[in-house]
C-alpha positions in Angstrom: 0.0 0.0 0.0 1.3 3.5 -1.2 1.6 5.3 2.0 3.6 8.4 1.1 6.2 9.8 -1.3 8.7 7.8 -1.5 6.4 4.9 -2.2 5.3 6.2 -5.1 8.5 6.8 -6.4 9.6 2.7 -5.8 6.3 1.7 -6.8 6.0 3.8 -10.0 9.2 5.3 -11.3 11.0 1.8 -12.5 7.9 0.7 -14.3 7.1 4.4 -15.9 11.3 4.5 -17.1 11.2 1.2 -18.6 7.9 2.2 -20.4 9.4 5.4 -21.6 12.9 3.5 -22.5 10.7 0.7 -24.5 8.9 3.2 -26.1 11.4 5.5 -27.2 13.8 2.2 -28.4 10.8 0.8 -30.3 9.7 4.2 -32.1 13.5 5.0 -33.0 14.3 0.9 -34.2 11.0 1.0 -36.0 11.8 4.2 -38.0 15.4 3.0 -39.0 14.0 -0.6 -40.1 11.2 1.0 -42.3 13.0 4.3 -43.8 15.9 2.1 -44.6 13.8 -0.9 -45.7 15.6 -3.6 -44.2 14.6 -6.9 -42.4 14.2 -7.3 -38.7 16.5 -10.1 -38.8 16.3 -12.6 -34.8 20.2 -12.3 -34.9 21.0 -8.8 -34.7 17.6 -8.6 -32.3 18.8 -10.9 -29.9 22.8 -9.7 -30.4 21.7 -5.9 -29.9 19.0 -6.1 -27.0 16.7 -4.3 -28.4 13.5 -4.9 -26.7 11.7 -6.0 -29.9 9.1 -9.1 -29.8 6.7 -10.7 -32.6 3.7 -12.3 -31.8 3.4 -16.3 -31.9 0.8 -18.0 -33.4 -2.6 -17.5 -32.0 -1.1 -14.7 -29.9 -3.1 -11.2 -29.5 -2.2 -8.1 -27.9 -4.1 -5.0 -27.4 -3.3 -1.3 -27.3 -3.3 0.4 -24.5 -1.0 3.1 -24.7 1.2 4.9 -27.4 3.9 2.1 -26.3 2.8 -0.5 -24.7 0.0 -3.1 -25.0 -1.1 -6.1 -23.0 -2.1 -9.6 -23.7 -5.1 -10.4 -25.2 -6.8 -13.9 -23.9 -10.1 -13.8 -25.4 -11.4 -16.0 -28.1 -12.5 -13.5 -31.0 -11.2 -10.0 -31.6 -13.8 -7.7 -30.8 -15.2 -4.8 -33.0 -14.3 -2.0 -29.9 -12.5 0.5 -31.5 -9.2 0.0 -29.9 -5.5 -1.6 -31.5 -4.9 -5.1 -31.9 -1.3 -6.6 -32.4 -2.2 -10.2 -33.8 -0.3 -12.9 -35.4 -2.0 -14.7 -38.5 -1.7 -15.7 -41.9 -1.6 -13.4 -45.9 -2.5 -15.4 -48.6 -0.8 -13.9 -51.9 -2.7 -13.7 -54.7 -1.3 -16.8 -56.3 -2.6 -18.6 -53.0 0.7 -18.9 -51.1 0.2 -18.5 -47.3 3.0 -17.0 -45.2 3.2 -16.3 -41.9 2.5 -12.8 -40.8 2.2 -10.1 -37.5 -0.3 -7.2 -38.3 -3.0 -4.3 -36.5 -6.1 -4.1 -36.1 -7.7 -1.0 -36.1 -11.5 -1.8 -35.0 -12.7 1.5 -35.0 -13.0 1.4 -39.5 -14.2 -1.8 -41.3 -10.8 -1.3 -43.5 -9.2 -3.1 -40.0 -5.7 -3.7 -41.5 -2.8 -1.6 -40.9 -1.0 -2.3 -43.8 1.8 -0.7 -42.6 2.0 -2.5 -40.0 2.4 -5.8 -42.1 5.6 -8.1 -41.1 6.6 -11.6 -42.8 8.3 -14.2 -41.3 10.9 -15.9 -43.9 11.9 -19.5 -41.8 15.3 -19.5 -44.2 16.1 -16.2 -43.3 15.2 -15.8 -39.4 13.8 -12.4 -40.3 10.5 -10.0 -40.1 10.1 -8.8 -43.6 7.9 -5.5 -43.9 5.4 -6.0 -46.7 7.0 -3.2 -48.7 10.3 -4.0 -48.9 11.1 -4.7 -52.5 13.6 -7.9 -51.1 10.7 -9.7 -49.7 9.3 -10.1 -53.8 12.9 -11.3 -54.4 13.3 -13.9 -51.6 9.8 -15.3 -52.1 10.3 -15.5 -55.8 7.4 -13.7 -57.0 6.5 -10.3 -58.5 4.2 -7.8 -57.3 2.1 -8.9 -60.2 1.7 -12.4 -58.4 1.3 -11.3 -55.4 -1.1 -8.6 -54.7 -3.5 -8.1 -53.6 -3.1 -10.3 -50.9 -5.8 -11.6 -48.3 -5.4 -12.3 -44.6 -6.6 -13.7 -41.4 -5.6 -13.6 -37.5 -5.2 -16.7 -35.9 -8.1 -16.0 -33.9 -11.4 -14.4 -35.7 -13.0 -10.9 -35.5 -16.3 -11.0 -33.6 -17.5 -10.1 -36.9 -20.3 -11.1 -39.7 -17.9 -11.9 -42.3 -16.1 -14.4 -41.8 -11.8 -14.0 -43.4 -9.9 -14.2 -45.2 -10.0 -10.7 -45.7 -9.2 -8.4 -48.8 -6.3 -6.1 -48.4 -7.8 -2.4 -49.0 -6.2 0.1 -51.1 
């Protein structure tokens, strides 16, 4: 029980600085890996430190700060406006499925971030962003091929329409 200042401080402070740390490590990682369009490759994670993760399959996290998000345990994703951080599948247009982390925005029936899009290539041991021209290369396939692609979560929307789902414009 917080009884006075200095309780607040032990209680709160560590927790608030490795929040802000993450945060700040994650926005300035993220920008480098997409400005400079290069895989997030498990070596130089693990090698570096830098407090990156990727979901596993069937695993869902939510939103619920700029920064930081917690574990989802439910069975479907509901339709509640907030974040979700989910692992799941994109079909390519010529039916190939890869493994894949995305958002969720649930506050627009668009729901994909495509931004947000990461592919995991097994042979590689990296997280591929969906735009990086290398990913085409590595798969074998063109843009042509490819896209549009479709794509599911693990675990389903608490929505009408059942996935796969297009990939908006």
């Amino acid at each position: 029980m917080i009884q006075n200042k200095t309780d607040v401080y032990q209680t709160y402070l560590p927790k608030i600085a490795v929040s802000v740390l993450f945060c700040q490590t994650y926005t300035l990682v993220r920008r480098n890996f997409k400005n400079k369009k290069m895989p997030l490759r498990l070596k130089f994670i693990e090698e570096s430190g830098v407090p990156i993760s990727f979901q596993k399959p069937g695993q869902i996290d939510v939103r619920v700060g700029p920064c930081s998000a917690k574990s989802w345990n439910e069975e479907k994703i509901p339709l509640d406006g907030r974040i979700y951080i989910c692992a799941g599948t994109v079909i390519l247009k010529n039916g190939r499925r890869l493994q894949a982390n995305f958002e969720i925005n649930t506050h627009t029936f668009d729901f994909l971030n495509r931004d947000s899009v990461k592919i995991f290539i097994e042979k590689e041991q990296a997280w591929y962003y969906f735009n990086e021209p290398e990913l085409f290369k590595i798969l074998g396939v063109t843009e042509v091929e490819a896209l549009p692609y479709t794509w599911m979560p693990d675990r389903p929307l608490a929505y009408s329409k059942q996935g796969p789902y297009p990939m908006k414009n």
